[in-house]
FIBA-951969 format. One record per residue (C-alpha): x, y, z; residue in one letter. Coordinates in steps of 0.1 Angstrom, whole numbers, padded with zeros to 4 digits, always signed. Each point is the difference from the previous one (the first is absolute). Example, Ala and Ser with C-alpha at 12.3 -4.5 7.8 and 13.67 -1.06 7.14 Angstrom:
BEGIN
+0123-0045+0078A+0014+0034-0007S
This chain:
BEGIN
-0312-2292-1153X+0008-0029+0024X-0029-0016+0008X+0010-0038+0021X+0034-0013+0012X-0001-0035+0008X+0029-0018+0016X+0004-0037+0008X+0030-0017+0020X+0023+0031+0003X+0024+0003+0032X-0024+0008+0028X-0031+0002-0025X-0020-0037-0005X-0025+0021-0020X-0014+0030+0000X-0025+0018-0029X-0001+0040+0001X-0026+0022-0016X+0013+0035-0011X-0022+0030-0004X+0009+0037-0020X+0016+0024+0027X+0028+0002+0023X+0001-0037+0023X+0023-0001+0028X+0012-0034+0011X+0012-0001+0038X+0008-0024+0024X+0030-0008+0025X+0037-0004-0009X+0003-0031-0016X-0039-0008-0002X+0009-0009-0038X-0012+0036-0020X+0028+0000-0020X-0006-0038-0011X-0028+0012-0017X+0023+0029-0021X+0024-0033-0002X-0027-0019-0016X-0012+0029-0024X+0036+0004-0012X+0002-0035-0009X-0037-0003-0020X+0020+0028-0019X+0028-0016-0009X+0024+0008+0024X+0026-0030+0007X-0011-0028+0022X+0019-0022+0028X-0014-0035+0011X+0010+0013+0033X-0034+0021+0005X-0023-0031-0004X-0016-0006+0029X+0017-0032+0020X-0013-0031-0007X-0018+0012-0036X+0008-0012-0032X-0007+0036-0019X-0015+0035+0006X-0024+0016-0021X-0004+0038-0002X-0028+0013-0026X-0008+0036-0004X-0030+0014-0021X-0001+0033-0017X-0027+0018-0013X+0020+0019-0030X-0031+0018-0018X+0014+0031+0000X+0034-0009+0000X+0008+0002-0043X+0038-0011+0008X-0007-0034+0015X-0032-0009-0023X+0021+0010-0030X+0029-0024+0012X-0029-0029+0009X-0014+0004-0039X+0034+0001-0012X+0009-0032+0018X-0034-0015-0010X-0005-0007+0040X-0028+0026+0007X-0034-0010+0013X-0022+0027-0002X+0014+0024+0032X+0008-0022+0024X+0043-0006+0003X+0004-0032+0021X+0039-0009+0007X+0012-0027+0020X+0028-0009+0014X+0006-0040+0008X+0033-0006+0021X+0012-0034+0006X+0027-0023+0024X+0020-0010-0019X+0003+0039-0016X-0014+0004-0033X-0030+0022-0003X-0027+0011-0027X-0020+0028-0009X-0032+0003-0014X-0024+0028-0012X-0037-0004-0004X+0011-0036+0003X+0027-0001-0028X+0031-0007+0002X+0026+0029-0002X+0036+0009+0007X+0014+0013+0028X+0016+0028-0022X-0040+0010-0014X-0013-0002+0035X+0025+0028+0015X-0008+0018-0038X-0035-0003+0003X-0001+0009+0040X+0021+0033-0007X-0032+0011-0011X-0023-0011+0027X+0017+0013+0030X+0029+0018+0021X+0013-0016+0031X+0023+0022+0021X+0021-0018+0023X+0033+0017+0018X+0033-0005-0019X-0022-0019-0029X+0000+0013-0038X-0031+0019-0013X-0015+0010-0029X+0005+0035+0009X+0030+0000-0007X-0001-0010-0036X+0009+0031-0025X-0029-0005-0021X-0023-0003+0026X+0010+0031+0015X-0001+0019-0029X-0038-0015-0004X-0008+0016+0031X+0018+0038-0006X-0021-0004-0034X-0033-0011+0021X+0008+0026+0030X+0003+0029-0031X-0030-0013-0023X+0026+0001-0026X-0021-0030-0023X-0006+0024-0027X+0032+0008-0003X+0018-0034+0007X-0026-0017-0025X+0008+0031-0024X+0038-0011-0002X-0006-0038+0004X-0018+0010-0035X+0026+0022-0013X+0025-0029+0009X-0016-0027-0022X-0005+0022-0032X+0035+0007+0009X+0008-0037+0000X-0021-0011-0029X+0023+0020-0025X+0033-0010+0020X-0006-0034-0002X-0003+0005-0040X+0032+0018+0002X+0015-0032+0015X-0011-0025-0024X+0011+0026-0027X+0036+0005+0016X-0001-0040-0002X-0008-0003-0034X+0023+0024-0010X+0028-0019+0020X-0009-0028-0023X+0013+0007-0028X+0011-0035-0012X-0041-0009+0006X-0014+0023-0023X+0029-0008-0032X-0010-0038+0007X-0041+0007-0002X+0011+0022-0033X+0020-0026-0014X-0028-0027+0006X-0030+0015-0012X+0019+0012-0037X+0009-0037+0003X-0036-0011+0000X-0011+0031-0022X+0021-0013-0026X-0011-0035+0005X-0033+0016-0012X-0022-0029+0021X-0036-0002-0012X-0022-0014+0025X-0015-0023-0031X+0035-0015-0014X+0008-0013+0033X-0031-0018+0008X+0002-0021-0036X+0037+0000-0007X+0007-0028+0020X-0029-0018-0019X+0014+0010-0030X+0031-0011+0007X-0008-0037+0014X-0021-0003-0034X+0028+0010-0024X+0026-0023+0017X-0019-0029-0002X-0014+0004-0036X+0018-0033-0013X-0021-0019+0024X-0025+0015-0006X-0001-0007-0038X+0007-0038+0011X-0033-0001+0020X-0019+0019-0024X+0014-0027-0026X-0013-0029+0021X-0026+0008+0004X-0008+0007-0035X+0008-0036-0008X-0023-0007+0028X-0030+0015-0018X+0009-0001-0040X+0021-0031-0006X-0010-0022-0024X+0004-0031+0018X-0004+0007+0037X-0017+0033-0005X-0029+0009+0021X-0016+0018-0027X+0003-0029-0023X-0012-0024+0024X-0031+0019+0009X-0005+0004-0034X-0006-0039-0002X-0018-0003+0030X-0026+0031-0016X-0010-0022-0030X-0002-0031+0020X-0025+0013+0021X-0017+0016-0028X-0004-0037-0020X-0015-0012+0040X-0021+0026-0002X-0024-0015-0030X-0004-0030+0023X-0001+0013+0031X-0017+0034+0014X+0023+0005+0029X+0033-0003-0020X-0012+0032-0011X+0009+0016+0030X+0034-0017-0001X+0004+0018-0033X-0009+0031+0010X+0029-0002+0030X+0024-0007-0016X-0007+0027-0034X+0005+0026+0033X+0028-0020+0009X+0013+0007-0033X-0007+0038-0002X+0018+0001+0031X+0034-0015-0016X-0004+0023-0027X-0002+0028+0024X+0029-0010+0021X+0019+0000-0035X-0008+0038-0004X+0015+0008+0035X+0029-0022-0004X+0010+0021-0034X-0006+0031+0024X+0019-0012+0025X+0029-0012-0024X+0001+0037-0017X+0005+0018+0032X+0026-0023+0017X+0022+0001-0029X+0036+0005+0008X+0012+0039-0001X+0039-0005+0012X+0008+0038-0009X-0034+0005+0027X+0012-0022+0019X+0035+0016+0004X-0016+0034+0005X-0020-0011+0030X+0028-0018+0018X+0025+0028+0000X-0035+0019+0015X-0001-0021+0029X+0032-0003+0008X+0002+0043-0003X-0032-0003+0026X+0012-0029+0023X+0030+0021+0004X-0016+0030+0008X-0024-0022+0028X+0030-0018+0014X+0019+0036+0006X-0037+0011+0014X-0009-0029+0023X-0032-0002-0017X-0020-0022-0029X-0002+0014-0030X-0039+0008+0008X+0012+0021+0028X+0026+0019-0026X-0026+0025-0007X-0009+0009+0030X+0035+0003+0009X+0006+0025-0022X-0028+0020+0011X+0009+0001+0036X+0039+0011-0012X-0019+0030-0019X-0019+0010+0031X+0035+0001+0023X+0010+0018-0019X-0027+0026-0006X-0003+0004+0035X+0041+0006-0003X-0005+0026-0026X-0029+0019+0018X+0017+0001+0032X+0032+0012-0013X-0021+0030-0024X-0017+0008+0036X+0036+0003+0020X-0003+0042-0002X-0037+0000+0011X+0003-0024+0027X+0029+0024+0017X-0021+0029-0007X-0031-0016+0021X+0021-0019+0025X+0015+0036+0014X-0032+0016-0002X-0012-0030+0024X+0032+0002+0021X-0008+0039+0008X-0034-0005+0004X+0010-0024+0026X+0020+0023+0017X-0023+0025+0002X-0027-0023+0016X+0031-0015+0022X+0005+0038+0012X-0032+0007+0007X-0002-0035+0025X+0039+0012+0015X-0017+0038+0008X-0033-0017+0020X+0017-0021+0016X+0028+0018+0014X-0031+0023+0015X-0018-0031+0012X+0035-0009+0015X+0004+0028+0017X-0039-0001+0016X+0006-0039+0009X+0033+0010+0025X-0019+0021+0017X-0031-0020-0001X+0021-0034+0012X+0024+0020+0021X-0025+0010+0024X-0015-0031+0001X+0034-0017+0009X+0004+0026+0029X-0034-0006+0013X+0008-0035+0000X+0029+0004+0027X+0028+0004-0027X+0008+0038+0014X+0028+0009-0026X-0012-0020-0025X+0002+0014-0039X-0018-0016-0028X+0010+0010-0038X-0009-0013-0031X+0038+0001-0023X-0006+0006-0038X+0028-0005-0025X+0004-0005-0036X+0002-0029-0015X+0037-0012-0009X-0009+0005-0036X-0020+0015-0021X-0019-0031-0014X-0039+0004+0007X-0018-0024+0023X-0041-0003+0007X+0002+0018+0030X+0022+0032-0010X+0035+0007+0014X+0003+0004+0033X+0010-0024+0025X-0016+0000+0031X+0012-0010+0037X-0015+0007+0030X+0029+0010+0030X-0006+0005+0032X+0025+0012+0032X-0012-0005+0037X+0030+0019+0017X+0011+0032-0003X+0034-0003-0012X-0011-0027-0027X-0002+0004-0033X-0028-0018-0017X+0003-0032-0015X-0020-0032-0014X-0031-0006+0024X+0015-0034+0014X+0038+0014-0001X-0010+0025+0025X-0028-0007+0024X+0002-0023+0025X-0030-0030-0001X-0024+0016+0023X+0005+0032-0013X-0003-0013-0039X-0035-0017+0011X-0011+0036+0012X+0013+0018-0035X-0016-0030-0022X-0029+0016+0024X+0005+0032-0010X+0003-0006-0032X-0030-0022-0005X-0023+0024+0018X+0013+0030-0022X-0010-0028-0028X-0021-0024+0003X-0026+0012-0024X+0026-0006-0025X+0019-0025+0007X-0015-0032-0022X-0003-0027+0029X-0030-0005+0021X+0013-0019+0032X+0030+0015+0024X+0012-0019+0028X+0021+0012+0030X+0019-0018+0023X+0004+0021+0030X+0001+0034-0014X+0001+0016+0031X+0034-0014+0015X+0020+0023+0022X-0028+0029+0000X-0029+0009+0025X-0020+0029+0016X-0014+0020-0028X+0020-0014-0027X-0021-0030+0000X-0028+0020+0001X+0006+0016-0036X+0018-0035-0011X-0037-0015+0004X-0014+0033-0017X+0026-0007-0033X-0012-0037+0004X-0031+0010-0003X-0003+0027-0030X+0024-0030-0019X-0031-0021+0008X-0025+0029-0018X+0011-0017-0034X+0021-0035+0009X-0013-0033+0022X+0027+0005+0033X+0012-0025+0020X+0025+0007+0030X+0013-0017+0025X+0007+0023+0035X+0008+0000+0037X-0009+0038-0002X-0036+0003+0020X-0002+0033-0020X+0006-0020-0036X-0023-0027+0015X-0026+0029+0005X-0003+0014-0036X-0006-0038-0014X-0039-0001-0017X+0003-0039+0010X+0021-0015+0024X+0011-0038+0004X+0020-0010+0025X+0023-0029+0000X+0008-0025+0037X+0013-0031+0002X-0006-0023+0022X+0011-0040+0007X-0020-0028-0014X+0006-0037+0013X+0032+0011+0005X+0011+0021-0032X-0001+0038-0004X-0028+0009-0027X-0004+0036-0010X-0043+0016-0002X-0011+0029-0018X-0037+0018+0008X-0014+0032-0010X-0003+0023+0032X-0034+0021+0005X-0003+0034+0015X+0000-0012+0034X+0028-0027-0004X+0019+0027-0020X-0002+0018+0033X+0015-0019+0024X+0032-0018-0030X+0007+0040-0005X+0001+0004+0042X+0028-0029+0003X+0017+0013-0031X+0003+0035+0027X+0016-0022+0021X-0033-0005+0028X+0013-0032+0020X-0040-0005+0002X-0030+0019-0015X-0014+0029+0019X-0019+0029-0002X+0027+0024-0009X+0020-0023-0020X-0033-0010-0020X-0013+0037-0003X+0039+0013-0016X-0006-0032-0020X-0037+0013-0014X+0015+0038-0003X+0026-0014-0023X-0027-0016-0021X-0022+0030-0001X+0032+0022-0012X+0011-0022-0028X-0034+0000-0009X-0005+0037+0001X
C-alpha cells in the first residue's frame, strides 16, 4: 500500500508530505485548490513523462517521493530482487525534475530508468484519470481477473503445466529438425574424427615426441660435446683425470711431512672418484644420443602428420586428444537424437493432447465464469448511472493452434453504453467519465483479484448525482474491502463514504499561491461535506444533511 507522498516545488505545491492509511480516502477541496496536483505528482514518481513547466516559479527542481509498503505484494518484491534494488519491504521511488529538463529516478535510493520505474510501478498501483490509458485494459490483465473472478487457478496452473511438458519435448524437436537441416555439419564431424581415429594419437607419444625429435636432430652435436668433454677429463696432456692424478701423489709425498696435507690428499682422491664417475655417465650419455637417421626420419614425417592435423584443428597438438574426444561426443548426441526421432513424435502428441484437454477444461469454466461476470458487472454499470449499459466478456480462439501458458482463448472485455451500440474495446466506446465509472465497476466486481494494492480516482463521479453517488461511494468502498483507495470528488455523497478525508485549499503566501493539505475530523468532515452541498454558510440543516450523509455511508 501507499503509505507517504511527499512533494517539493511543484506548481502551486512548495512542499507538502501525506500519510496514507488502508481504506477508501477521499481528497476534496475547491476547483482549482490543487487535488489533482497531487495525482499529477503521483504519476510522475511513477514514471509518467515530466515537463519543466510544473516546477514551481522561481525553483531550481521538484522532488516527488512515494513509499510503498509491498509485503504482500509478490509482483513488485519479485521485480525489486530481480533488479537487486529491494530493501526488505519498503519500495521508495523518487522522482527529481530539473530546469533545465532532464530528470532522474531512484528506488530505495538507486538509480533506475525511467522505462523500470513505469515496469516496476505497474505493479504497485492503478491511477484512473478520464481519457488516460489503464491497466485495465490490457488483455492479459483482463484475462487475470475472469481467471481470479472464476477461481479457475487449478485449472490455469493445470495447463500452464501441461504447456511446459509440452514445450520441453518441442523445443527438442527443434534442435532435432536443426540438426537434421545440417547435413553438411554432421559429414564434416564424421570426416574429422576418422581423421583423428586413424591418426591413432596416444596421449603418451605426443607428450615425448617432440623431445624425441629435438634429441635425434641434434645428435651430431651432441656427439661433439660429448667428445669434448671427454678430452676434457681423459687426455693425456690436458686431461683432468691425468692432472688429478699428479696432484693425488703430490699430496700423498706432503703427507709424510706434513699432517694436514693429508687432508689435501684425501680431497682430491674424491676429486678423482668423481672424474671417474662423470666418465661412466658420459659413456651413458654417448650410447643413448647416438645418431638413428632412419628414427629420426620416422618421427619427423610424425610431426608433420600431427602439426597438420593441429593446424586444420586450431589446437596444439596436446589439445589433439581432447579434440577428438569432443568430435565423438557430437556426434553421439547426433546418433541418439536421430535413433529417438519416432519416440520423441510419439511423446510430443501425447503432450499436445493432453494440453488440449487441460486447455478445454480452462475454455468450459471460463465461458461460465464469463457469463456470471456480465451480469455481475452489468448491474453494477447500471447502478452506477450507465442505464443501458452491457458488459461482456468476448472469448475467441486463438489464430492458431500453437499452445501458450495460459490456454487458447483470447480475452476482451466490451462494453456498449447506448442502446443502438454494439459493444466495442472499453476506451473505443465509453466516453471518459463514463470509462472511470466501468473501470469502477469492474474493479469492485474484482478487486480481490486483481494483483495491485493501490487505486486512484480522479473524479469518478463526473456528470452523476442523487443516488448514483450514493452507490458510486458504496462500489468505492467494497473495492476498498481488499485495495488501499484514493479518490478525488466534488460529490458530498463520495466525500461521505471516505474512512479518511483530507482536504486540499490554497491560499496566498507573500504574494504566491501555495496549495495545504490536512486531515479533516468528524466535526470538520461535517461542515467541508455541508459546502460541498452547496450551504453558502454552515447551518443547522445544512450541517445535520451533512452528518446524515456520514451516518449512511457508514451504515
Amino acid at each position: 500500500m501507499l503509505t507517504t507522498l511527499h512533494v517539493q516545488n511543484l506548481v502551486v505545491v512548495r512542499e507538502i508530505e501525506i500519510e496514507f492509511r488502508a481504506g477508501l480516502t477521499v481528497l476534496t477541496g475547491e476547483t482549482g485548490a490543487g487535488k489533482s496536483i497531487l495525482i499529477e505528482a503521483l504519476s510522475l514518481a511513477l514514471g509518467e513523462r515530466a515537463d519543466s513547466q510544473l516546477i514551481r516559479h522561481g525553483c531550481e527542481r521538484a522532488v516527488i517521493s512515494a513509499s510503498f509498503d509491498i509485503e504482500n505484494q509478490s509482483g513488485a518484491l519479485n521485480f525489486l530482487r530481480e533488479h537487486a534494488l529491494d530493501d526488505g519491504t519498503d519500495c521508495i521511488l523518487r522522482r527529481v525534475l530539473s530546469s533545465d529538463g532532464r530528470s532522474r529516478a531512484f528506488c530505495n535510493s538507486t538509480p533506475i530508468t525511467l522505462s523500470m520505474l513505469r515496469e516496476l510501478a505497474s505493479y504497485l498501483i492503478d491511477i484512473h484519470i478520464q481519457h488516460a490509458g489503464q491497466r485495465l485494459l490490457q488483455r492479459e490483465v483482463q484475462r487475470q481477473l475472469l481467471d481470479g473472478y472464476g477461481d479457475l487457478q487449478t485449472r490455469r496452473e493445470a495447463v500452464s503445466g501441461a504447456f511446459e511438458a509440452w514445450k520441453a519435448l518441442n523445443d527438442k524437436r527443434v534442435e532435432l529438425e536443426a540438426m537434421e537441416s545440417d547435413s553438411a555439419r554432421i559429414e564434416l564431424v564424421r570426416y574429422q574424427l576418422e581423421e583423428l581415429n586413424n591418426a591413432k594419437l596416444d596421449v603418451d607419444e605426443l607428450d615425448s615426441i617432440e623431445s624425441e625429435y629435438r634429441k635425434l636432430a641434434n645428435s651430431h652435436s651432441n656427439q661433439d660435446d660429448c667428445a669434448t668433454i671427454r678430452a676434457a677429463l681423459v687426455d693425456e696432456q690436458v686431461g683432468a683425470g691425468r692432472a688429478l692424478e699428479v696432484a693425488t701423489a703430490c699430496a700423498r709425498g706432503l703427507s709424510k711431512t706434513s699432517a694436514q696435507a693429508m687432508n689435501l690428499a684425501t680431497v682430491l682422491e674424491q676429486a678423482d672418484v668423481a672424474v671417474r664417475e662423470a666418465l661412466t655417465e658420459l659413456d651413458s650419455l654417448e650410447s643413448d644420443l647416438k645418431a638413428d637417421p632412419q628414427r629420426l626420419h620416422q618421427i619427423d614425417q610424425r610431426l608433420a602428420e600431427l602439426h597438420g592435423l593441429a593446424r586444420k584443428h586450431h589446437v596444439g597438438l596436446a589439445e589433439l586428444a581432447d579434440t577428438a574426444s569432443a568430435l565423438a561426443d557430437e556426434l553421439e548426441r547426433f546418433d541418439l537424437r536421430f535413433q529417438s526421432v519416432e519416440e520423441l513424435q510419439v511423446e510430443l502428441q501425447k503432450a499436445h493432447k493432453s494440453y488440449q484437454g487441460a486447455a478445454a477444461s480452462l475454455s468450459t469454466a471460463r465461458r461460465k465464469t464469463a457469463k456470471k461476470m456480465d451480469k455481475d458487472i452489468t448491474a453494477r454499470m447500471r447502478e452506477l448511472g450507465i442505464p443501458h449499459a452491457v458488459f461482456s466478456v468476448c472469448l475467441s480462439n486463438n489464430d492458431n493452434d500453437i499452445p501458450t501458458h495460459h490456454g487458447q482463448d483470447r480475452v476482451e472485455f466490451r462494453v456498449s453504453t447506448n442502446p443502438e451500440q454494439a459493444p466495442g474495446a472499453l476506451n473505443k466506446v465509453a466516453s471518459g467519465g463514463e470509462l472511470s465509472r466501468i473501470t469502477l465497476a469492474i474493479q469492485a466486481a474484482t478487486a480481490l483479484h486483481s494483483g495491485v494494492q493501490v487505486s486512484v480516482y480522479d473524479e469518478v463521479d463526473t456528470g452523476i448525482g442523487g443516488n448514483t453517488a450514493n452507490i458510486v461511494g458504496r462500489s468505492l468502498r467494497d473495492v476498498a474491502e481488499h485495495n488501499q483507495v484514493l479518490c478525488i470528488t466534488h460529490s458530498p455523497q463520495v466525500a461521505s463514504a471516505g474512512e479518511h478525508h483530507l482536504l486540499v485549499e490554497k491560499r496566498v503566501v507573500e504574494g504566491r499561491s501555495e496549495t495545504s493539505l490536512c486531515e479533516l475530523n468528524t466535526k470538520a468532515r461535517e461542515q467541508e461535506i455541508a459546502r460541498m452541498l452547496g450551504a453558502a454558510q454552515n447551518t443547522r440543516s445544512s450541517l445535520a444533511h451533512a452528518r446524515d450523509l456520514l451516518t449512511t455511508a457508514r451504515s
